[in-house]
Structures are given as structure tokens and as C-alpha cells.
KEKOL-892194 format. One record per residue (C-alpha): x, y, z; residue in three letters. Coordinates in steps of 0.2 Angstrom, whole numbers, padded with zeros to 4 digits, always signed. Layout:
BEGIN
XYZALA...
***
This chain:
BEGIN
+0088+0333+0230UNK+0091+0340+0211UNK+0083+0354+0216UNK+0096+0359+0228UNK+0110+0372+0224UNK+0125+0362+0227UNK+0144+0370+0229UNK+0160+0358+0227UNK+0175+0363+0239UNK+0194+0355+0239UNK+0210+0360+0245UNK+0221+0363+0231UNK+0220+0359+0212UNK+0240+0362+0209UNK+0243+0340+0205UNK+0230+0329+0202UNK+0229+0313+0213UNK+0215+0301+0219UNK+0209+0315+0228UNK+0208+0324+0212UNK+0201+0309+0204UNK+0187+0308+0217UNK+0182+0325+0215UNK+0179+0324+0196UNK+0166+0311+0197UNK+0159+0322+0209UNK+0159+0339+0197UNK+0151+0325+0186UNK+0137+0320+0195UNK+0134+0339+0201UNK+0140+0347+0184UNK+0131+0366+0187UNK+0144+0366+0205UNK+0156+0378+0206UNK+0171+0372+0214UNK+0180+0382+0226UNK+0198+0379+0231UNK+0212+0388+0242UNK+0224+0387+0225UNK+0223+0383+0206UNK+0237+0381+0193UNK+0229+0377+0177UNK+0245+0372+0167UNK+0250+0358+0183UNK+0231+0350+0181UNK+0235+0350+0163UNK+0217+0352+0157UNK+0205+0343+0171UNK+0193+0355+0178UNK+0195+0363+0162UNK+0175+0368+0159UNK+0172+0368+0176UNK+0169+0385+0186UNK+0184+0387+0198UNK+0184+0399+0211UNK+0200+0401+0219UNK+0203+0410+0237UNK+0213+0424+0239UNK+0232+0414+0238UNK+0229+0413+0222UNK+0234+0432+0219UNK+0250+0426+0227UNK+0269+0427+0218UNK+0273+0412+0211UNK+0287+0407+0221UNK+0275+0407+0237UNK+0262+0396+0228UNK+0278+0385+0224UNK+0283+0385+0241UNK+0265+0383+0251UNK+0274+0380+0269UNK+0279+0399+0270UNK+0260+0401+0269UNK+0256+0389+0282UNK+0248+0404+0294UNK+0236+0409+0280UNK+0230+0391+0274UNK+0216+0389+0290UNK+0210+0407+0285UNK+0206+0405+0266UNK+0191+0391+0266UNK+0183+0404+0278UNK+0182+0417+0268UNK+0172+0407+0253UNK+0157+0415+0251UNK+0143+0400+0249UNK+0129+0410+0257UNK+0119+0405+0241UNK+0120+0387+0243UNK+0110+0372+0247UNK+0124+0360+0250UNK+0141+0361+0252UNK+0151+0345+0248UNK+0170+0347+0254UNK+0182+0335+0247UNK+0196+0336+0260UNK+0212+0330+0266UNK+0217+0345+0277UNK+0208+0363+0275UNK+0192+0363+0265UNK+0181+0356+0277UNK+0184+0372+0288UNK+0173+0382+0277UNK+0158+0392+0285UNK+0142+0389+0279UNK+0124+0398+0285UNK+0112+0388+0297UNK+0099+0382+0285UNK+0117+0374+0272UNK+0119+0357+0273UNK+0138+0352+0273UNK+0144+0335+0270UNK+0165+0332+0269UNK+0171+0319+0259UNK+0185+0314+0271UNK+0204+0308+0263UNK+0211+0310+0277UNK+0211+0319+0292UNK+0226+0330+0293UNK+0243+0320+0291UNK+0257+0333+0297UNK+0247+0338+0310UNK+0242+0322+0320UNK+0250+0306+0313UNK+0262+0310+0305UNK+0267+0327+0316UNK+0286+0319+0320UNK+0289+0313+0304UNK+0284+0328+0295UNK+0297+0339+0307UNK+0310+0328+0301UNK+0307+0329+0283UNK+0306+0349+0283UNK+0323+0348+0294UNK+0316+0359+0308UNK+0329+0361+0321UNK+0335+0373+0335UNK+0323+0386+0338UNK+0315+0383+0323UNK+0310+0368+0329UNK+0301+0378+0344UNK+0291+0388+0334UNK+0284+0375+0323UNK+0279+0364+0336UNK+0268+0380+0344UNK+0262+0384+0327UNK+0258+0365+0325UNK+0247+0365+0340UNK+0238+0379+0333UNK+0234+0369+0315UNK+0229+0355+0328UNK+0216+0366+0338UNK+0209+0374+0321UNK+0208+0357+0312UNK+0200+0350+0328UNK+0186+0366+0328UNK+0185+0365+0308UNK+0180+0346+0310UNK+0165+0352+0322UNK+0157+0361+0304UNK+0152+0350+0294UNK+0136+0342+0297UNK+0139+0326+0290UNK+0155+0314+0285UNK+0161+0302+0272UNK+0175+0291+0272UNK+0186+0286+0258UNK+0191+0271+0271UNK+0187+0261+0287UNK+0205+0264+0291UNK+0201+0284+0288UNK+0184+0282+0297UNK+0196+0275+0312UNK+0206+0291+0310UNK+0191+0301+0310UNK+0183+0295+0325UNK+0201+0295+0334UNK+0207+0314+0332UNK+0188+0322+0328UNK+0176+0310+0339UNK+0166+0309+0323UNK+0155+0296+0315UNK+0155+0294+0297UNK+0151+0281+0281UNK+0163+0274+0270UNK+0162+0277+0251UNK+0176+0270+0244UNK+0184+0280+0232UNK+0179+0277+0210UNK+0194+0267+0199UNK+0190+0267+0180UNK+0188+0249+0174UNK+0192+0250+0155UNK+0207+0241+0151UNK+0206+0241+0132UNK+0225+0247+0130UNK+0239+0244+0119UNK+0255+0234+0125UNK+0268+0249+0131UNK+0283+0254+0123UNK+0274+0249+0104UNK+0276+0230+0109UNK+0294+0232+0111UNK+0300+0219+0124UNK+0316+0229+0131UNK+0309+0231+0149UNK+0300+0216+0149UNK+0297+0211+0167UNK+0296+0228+0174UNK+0290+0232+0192UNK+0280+0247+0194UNK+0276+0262+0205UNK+0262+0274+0200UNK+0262+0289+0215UNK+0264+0306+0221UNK+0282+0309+0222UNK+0282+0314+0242UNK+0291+0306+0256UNK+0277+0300+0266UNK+0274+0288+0250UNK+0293+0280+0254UNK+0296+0278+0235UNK+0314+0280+0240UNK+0311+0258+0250UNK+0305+0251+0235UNK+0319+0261+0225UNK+0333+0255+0235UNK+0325+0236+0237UNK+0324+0235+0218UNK+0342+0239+0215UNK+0345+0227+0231UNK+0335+0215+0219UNK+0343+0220+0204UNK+0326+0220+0195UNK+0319+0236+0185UNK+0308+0249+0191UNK+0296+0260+0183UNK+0291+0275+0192UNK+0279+0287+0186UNK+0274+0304+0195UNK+0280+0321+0199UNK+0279+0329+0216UNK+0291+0338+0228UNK+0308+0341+0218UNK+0319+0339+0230UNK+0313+0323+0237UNK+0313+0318+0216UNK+0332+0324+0216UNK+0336+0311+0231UNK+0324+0297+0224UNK+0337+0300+0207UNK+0350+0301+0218UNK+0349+0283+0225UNK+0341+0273+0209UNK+0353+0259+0203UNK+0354+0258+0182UNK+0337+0249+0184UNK+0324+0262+0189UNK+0320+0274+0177UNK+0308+0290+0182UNK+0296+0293+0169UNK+0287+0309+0176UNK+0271+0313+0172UNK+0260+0302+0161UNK+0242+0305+0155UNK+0228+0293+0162UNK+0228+0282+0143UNK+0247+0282+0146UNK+0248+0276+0163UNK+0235+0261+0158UNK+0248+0254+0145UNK+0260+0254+0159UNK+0247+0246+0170UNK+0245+0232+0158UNK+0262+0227+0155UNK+0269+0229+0172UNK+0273+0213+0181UNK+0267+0221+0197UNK+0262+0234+0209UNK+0276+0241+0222UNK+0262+0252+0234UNK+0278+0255+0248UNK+0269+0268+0259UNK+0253+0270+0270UNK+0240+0278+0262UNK+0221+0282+0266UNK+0215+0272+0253UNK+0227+0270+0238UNK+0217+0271+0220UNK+0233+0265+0211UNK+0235+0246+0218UNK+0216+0243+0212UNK+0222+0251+0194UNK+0234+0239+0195UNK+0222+0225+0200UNK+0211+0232+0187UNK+0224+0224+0174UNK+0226+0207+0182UNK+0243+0215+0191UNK+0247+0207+0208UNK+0250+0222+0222UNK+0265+0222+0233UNK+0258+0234+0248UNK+0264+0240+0264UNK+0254+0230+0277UNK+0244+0245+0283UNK+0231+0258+0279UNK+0217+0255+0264UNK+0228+0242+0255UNK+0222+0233+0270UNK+0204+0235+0262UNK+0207+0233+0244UNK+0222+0220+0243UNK+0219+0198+0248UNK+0235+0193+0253UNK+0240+0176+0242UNK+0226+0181+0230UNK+0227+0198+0224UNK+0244+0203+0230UNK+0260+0202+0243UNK+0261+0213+0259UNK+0276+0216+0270UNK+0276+0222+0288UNK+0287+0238+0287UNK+0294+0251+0276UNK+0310+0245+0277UNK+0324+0239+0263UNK+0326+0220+0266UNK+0307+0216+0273UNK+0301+0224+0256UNK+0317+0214+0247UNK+0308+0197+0257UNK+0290+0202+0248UNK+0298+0202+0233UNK+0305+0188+0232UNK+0290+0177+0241UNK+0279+0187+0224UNK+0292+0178+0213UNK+0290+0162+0220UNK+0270+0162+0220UNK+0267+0172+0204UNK+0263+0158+0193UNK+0248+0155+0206UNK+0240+0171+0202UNK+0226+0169+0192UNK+0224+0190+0184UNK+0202+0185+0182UNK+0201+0184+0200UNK+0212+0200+0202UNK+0202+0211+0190UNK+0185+0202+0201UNK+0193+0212+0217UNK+0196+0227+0209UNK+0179+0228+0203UNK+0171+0231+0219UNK+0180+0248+0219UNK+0171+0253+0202UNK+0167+0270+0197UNK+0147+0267+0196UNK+0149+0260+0212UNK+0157+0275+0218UNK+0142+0284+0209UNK+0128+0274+0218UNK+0136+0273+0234UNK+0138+0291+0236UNK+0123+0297+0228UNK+0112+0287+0240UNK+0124+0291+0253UNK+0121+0311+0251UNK+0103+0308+0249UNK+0100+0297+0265UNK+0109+0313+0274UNK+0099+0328+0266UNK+0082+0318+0269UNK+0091+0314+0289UNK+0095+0331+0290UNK+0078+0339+0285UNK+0068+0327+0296UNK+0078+0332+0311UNK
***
């Protein structure tokens, strides 16, 4: 198994996320790996990957504003992970959420994707994402034909690798639903240190604050628990960056409560973490790192009832759930947190969130990828 000449491959390293998150404990545990991806803007990952070797595709000779603005390179996106050239590799691990695990390996390559996802705008979320982008008229037309393209080709790509991993049983669902795959869960790794100091240098002037730690997109429906809090007049924190016009809307709508803190280092984000009251987790996600951070702390999770909160959050124990991303059904879980927050007991918490561990992460996957080169080269 050490012997084997490994390659790394994700989609874009342009904002770091979970998916991000998963992918540098992978770079650790295969450290000589190159990592290839479609795109790569050093100054948004703000120094991750910094040492590592990055090997972009061709996008990344693009003009800026079209690497802002990715959708007007939609066509182009399935071609890139083809044109990788990992003829010299052993194995090829993919850490995908849309294109990377349509790369093209030789016969003898053993290729194993990491799952996040299969690809949201084009099954699942297909309508939604039409109505976010405001798609209408004849516009409309074409996108739907250029959507059932992406649908064929994501189909055909998930026929490549040889092997898959799940971050979820809610994404192994997914993959056995639109790729008639099998696969095995790893859940994704969470840091367990919690040696932080109190935010805001002990300072007591947002005392009680709810927090929301995510990718600014509208699939994440920040824009409920926005709207819910100033319903509740209670205060928000809301750290992240993502799509700007979705952040101006979310700033739009926050009452005097919510503030939007942008970007925060990893050690920042822990103090924030720590002195939070609790968790708002408001969309469905694969698996959702950021409600076990939370849980990591001792912080109760108020999650939409769906997705891998399913997985990671005990309702009464470890957190709240409502049943739909709506104003007034989040208000209602709220509230019900308030009235049971003194029976939450943050050892028991922390207890659950440790079954998401980063060495467990490291085991599991490391025995995972071993039990599938050994099951490959017996076959």
C-alpha cells in the first residue's frame, strides 16, 4: 500500500469548506500526492495547500472575471478533470462533489472518489438551482437542454471510478439513487481541540448569541434563521463568505441583531464556537462538519430535520430539529431550545461529537482504502 504512487483530485480549491477540510487530512496521510484541481486561487485559500503540489487544469489560465463568474464556464467544467494527465499513478483518490471523479485513468489505476455529494444542481436540487440563477424565457430553454447534458456526463463519469466512499448514509442514498452505485460511509474528520479563549477578550456585550458557521450560498437557507432570529429578536452571529450577491440579500434582511462577521481563521471560529449558546444548521446538507464543531464545544444544534444532521445530531440530547426551512417552524425550534436548554448536559454533547474525530476519520479511511486495493488486485 505505501509503495503505491498516489494522486489527490478535487474540484476547486477557490473557498475552503468541509470538503476542503476533508481533503487536507487526506494530503496528510498521502503527503508526496499531488493534488490536481479544475481551479486554484491561492489568496481565497488563504495559505491551506500552501506546500502542497497543485496542479491546476487549464481554467486556471482564464481572466479573472470568468473564474469569478464559473457559470459562464459551465460547458468547459466536464472537459477539464479529463484532460489530467495521471498516467503515472497507482491510485487515484477524487474528493468530489460534482466534476473530479470524471477523471480518466489507465486500466491497471485504481480510482477511489470520496463522495460529498453527487451533483446538486443537476439532480436534486435541478429546480431550485434554475430559480436561484433567475433563468427564464428562452434562457430557460437552453439551460434545461444544457442541464440534461451535465446529467448524462455526470451519470457516465460516475461509471469511472472503481470504488466509492461516502461522507454519509444520506449521501450513499444519493449514490445508489442517480448512479446505481454501492459505496462505504467514512464520515468526514472534525478537530477535537477545544483549548480556546472566551471571544471578544471576555467581554460580555453579545453574551447569549446564536451562531451560524457556513458557506454563504442559498442552498444553505441562511437567509430562514436570519429572518427567524429578528422574528425572535435574539442576536445572530454569522460567519462565512460566499456568493456576493446572496451575502448582499442576507444584509439586506438582518434586523439590528445579526451581525456578519466574514471570514475567520479555524482558531478564531473555535472562540466563537465556545461561547455561542447554540448552533443554527438551517439547510440540508451531505453531512455538515460545522454542527459537530459545535457539539465539540458542548454547543446544543438547532438542524434542519433532514440530510447528515440526521446522522450526527440526537434530538433532546444533542440538539433541536425542525421539519422545514421555513420562518415560523424554525422560530417554533427555537423556542422549544429555550425551554429545554437547562437539560442539556455539554459532556454528553462533546461524547457525540467525538465519534466524528479526526483519527477516526484517519483509521476509517485508511483501512477503507486498503480493504479496496487488496479487493481490487485479488479480482
Amino acid at each position: 500500500m505505501n509503495k503505491l504512487k498516489v494522486a489527490l483530485v478535487h474540484d476547486f480549491l477557490n473557498q475552503y469548506g468541509g470538503a476542503e477540510r476533508v481533503l487536507s487530512v487526506l494530503h496528510e496521510i498521502y503527503p508526496e500526492a499531488p493534488i490536481y484541481t479544475l481551479l486554484y486561487d491561492p489568496a481565497k485559500m488563504r495559505g491551506k495547500f500552501a506546500q502542497a503540489d497543485i496542479r491546476p487544469s487549464f481554467l486556471q489560465k482564464f481572466p479573472k472575471i470568468l473564474k469569478r463568474h464559473l457559470k459562464y464556464a459551465l460547458p468547459l467544467l466536464p472537459t477539464a478533470p479529463e484532460t489530467f494527465n495521471l498516467r503515472d499513478f497507482d491510485l487515484v483518490i477524487s474528493s468530489s462533489g460534482a466534476w473530479s471523479k470524471g477523471v480518466i485513468v489507465k486500466p491497471k489505476t485504481i480510482h477511489i472518489c470520496y463522495c460529498h455529494s453527487p451533483m446538486r444542481f443537476a439532480w436534486d436540487w435541478n429546480e431550485k438551482y434554475l430559480a436561484e440563477q433567475r433563468v427564464g424565457g428562452i434562457r430557460e430553454f437552453f439551460a434545461r437542454i444544457f442541464l440534461n447534458y451535465v446529467r448524462m456526463w455526470d451519470k457516465a463519469a460516475s461509471d469511472r471510478p472503481d470504488f466509492f466512499i461516502a461522507n454519509s448514509i444520506y449521501t450513499q442514498a444519493r449514490i445508489k439513487k442517480y448512479y446505481a452505485r454501492e459505496s462505504e460511509v467514512v464520515y468526514p474528520p472534525v478537530e477535537m481541540k477545544v483549548e480556546v479563549e472566551p471571544p471578544y477578550g471576555g467581554s460580555t456585550s453579545m453574551s447569549g448569541f446564536f451562531l451560524i458557521v457556513s458557506r454563504l450560498s442559498p442552498y444553505k437557507k441562511v437567509e430562514v434563521a436570519v429572518e427567524a432570529m429578528n422574528k425572535l429578536n435574539l442576536p445572530l452571529l454569522v460567519i462565512g463568505e460566499g456568493e456576493r450577491k446572496y451575502m448582499k440579500y442576507l444584509k439586506s434582511i438582518a434586523g439590528s441583531k445579526t451581525k456578519f462577521l466574514g471570514w475567520k481563521s479555524d482558531e478564531e471560529t473555535k472562540k466563537y464556537f465556545a461561547g455561542c449558546r447554540a448552533f443554527i444548521f438551517p439547510g440540508e446538507d451531505d453531512f455538515g462538519i460545522a454542527p459537530v464543531e459545535a457539539m465539540n464545544f458542548g454547543k446544543p444544534v438547532i438542524a434542519l430535520r433532514k440530510g447528515g444532521a440526521m446522522e450526527t445530531v440526537i434530538e433532546g440530547e444533542t440538539g433541536e430539529f425542525f421539519d422545514e426551512p421555513a420562518i415560523e417552524v424554525l422560530a417554533d425550534a427555537v423556542r422549544r431550545f429555550q425551554e429545554n436548554e437547562k437539560n442539556y448536559d455539554s459532556a454528553k454533547i462533546r461524547a457525540q461529537a467525538e465519534k466524528f474525530s479526526k483519527e477516526k476519520f484517519v483509521d476509517n479511511i485508511q483501512k477503507t482504502i486498503s480493504k479496496m486495493v487488496e479487493d481490487y488486485n485479488s479480482d
